[in-house]
Each structure stands twice: as C-alpha cells, then as structure tokens.
ROBA-352490 format. One record per residue: y, x, z of N, C-alpha, C in turn. Coordinates in steps of 0.001 Angstrom, whole numbers, plus 524288, in hexadecimal, padded with zeros to 5 digits. Example, Ala and Ser with C-alpha at 12.3 -4.5 7.8 and 13.67 -1.06 7.14 Angstrom:
<rs>
<<7E9C6,83386,81E78>,<7EE6C,8300C,81E78>,<7F31C,83390,81E78>>;
<<7F736,83232,81BA8>,<7FBDC,83566,81BE4>,<8001E,83264,81EBE>>;
</rs>
This chain:
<rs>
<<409C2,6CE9F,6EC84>,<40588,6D25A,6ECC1>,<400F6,6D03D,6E998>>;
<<3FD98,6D32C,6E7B0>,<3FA41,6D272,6E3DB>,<3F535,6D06C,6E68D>>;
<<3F26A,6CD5F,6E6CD>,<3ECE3,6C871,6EA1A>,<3E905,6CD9F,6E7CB>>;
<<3E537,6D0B6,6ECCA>,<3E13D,6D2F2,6EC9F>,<3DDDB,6D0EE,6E738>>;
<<3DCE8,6C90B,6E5BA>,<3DA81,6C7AE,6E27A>,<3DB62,6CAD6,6DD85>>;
<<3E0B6,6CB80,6DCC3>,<3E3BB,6CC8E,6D83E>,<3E240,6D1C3,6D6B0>>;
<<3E1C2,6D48B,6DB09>,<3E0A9,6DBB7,6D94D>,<3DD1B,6DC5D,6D9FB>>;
<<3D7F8,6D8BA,6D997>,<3D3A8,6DA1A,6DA1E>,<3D1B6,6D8A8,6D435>>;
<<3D682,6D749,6D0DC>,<3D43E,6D510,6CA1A>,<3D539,6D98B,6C7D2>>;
<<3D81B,6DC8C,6C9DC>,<3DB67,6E35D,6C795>,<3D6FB,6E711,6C868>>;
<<3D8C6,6EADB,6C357>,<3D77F,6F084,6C550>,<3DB2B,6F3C3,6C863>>;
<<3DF01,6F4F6,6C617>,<3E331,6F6FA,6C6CF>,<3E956,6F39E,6C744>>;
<<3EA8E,6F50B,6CC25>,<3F03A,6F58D,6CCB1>,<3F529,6F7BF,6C91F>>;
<<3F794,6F520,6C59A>,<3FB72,6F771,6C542>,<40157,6F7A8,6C68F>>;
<<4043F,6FC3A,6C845>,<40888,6FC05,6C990>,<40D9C,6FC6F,6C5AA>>;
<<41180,6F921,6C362>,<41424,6FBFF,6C108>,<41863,70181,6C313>>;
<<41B02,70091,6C098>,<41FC6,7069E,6BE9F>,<424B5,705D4,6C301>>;
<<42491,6FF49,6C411>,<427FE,6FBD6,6C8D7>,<42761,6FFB2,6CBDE>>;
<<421F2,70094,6D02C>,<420B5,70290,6D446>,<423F9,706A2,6D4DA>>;
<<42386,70A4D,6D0E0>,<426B7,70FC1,6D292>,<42A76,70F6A,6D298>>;
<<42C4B,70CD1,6CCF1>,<4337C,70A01,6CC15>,<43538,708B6,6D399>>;
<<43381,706C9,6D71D>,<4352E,70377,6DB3A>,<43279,707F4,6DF7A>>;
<<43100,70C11,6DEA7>,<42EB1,70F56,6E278>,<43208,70E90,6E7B5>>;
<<4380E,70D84,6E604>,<43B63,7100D,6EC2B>,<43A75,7088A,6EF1F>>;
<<438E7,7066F,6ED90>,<4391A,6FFFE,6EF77>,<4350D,70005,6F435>>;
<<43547,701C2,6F77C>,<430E5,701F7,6FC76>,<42F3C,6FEA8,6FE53>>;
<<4308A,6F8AA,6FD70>,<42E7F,6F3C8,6FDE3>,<42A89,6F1D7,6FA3F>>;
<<42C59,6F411,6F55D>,<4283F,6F30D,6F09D>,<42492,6F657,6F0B7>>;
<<4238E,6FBA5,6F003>,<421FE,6FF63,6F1EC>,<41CA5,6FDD1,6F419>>;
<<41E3C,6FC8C,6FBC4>,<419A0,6FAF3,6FEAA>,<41765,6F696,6FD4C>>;
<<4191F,6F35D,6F98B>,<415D9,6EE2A,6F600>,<411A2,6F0B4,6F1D0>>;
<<41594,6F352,6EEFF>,<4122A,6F5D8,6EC62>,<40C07,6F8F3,6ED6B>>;
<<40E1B,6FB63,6F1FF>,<40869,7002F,6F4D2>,<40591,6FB97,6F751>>;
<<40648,6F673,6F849>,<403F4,6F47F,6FAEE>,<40092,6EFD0,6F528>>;
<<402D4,6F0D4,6F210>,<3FEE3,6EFB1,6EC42>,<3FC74,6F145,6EC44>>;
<<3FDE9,6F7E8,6EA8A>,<3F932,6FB45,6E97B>,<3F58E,6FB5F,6EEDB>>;
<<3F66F,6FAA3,6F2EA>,<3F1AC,6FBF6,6F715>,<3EEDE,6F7B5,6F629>>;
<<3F116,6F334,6F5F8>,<3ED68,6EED0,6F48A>,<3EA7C,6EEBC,6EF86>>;
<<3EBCB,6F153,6EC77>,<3E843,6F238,6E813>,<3E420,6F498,6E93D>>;
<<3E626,6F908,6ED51>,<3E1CF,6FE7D,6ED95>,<3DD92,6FB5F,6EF3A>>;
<<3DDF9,6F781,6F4C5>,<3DB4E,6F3D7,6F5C0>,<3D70D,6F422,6F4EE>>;
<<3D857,6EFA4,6EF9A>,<3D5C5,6ECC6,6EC5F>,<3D2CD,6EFA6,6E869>>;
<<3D283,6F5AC,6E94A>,<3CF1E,6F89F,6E4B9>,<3D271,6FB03,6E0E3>>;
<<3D7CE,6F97C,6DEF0>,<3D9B5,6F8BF,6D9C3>,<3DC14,6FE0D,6DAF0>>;
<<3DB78,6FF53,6D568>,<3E1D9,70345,6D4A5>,<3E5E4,701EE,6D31C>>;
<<3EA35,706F1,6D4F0>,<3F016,70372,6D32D>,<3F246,707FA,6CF43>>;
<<3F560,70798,6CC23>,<3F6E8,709E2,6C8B7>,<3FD40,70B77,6C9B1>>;
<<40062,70E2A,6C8B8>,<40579,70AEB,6C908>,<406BF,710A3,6C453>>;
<<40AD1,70BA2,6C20D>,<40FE8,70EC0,6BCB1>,<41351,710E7,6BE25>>;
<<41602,7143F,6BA54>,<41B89,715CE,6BAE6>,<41B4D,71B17,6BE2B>>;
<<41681,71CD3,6BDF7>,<41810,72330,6C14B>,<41A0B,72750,6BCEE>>;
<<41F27,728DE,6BDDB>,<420FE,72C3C,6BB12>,<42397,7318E,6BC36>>;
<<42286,73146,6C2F0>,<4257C,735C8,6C5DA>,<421E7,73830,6C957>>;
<<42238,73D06,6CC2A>,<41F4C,73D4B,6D002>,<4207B,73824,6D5C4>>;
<<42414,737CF,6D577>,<4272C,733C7,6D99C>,<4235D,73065,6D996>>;
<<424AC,72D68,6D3D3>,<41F63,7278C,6D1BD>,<418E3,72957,6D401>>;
<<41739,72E9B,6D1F2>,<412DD,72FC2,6D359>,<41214,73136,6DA0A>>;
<<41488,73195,6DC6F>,<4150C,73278,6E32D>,<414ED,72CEC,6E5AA>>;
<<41760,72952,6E12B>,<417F4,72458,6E2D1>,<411AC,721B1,6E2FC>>;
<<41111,722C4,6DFC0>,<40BA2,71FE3,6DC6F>,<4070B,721FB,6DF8F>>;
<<407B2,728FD,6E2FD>,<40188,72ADA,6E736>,<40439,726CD,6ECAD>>;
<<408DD,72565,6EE5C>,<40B28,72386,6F3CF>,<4076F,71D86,6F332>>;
<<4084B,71BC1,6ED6B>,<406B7,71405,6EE51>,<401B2,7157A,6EB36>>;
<<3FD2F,719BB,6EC5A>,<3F7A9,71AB8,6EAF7>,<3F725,716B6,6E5E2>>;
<<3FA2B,71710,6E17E>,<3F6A4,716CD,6DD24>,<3F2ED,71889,6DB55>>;
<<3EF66,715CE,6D706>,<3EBA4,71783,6D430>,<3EBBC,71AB9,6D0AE>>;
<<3F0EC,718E1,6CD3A>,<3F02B,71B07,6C848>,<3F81B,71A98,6C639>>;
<<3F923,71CD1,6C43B>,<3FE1E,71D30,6C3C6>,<400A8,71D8A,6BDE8>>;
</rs>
C-alpha cells in the first residue's frame, strides 16, 4: 500500500488499463477501492485508463473516480 507521505507529493492518482483488465478479481478489486479511498483522503484525485465500454464506465461511477 502506498505511505500517506508518498501521496501527499502527488496531484493525481493514476490507475492503469490493469484495473478494468482484472475487474472480475474481487480480491484485487477491494485493494484497489481501498487506494482510491485513501487517495480521496488525502485530497488527491484518481484517474483510471482503459474505459472503453459502458461496463468499464459503470465500473469507474461504483470505485468513484475522478476522471477517466
């Protein structure tokens, strides 16, 4: 997991194209949402790649991204 110190040098979060690639992985998944909440945290936005479907984009309002 990424040290609060660390995401406080960032603007932005980014996610790659992985995330969605591994959408059905529900272990990775709740690691993942538990990034981005810790980002939200910390002020930051998160970004994430690879939306190319409505599916990807349903995915991307469920784990409250920023920017897609």
């Amino acid at each position: 997991m990424i040290s609060t110190s660390v995401i406080q040098l960032v603007s932005y979060i980014k996610l790659d194209k992985y995330v969605v690639d591994n959408k059905s992985n529900r272990n990775f998944m709740l690691l993942v949402k538990s990034l981005i909440d810790h980002a939200h945290s910390a002020g930051k936005k998160v970004i994430l790649e690879g939306i190319e479907t409505e599916l990807d984009m349903q995915l991307a309002k469920k784990l409250q991204v920023d920017f897609v």
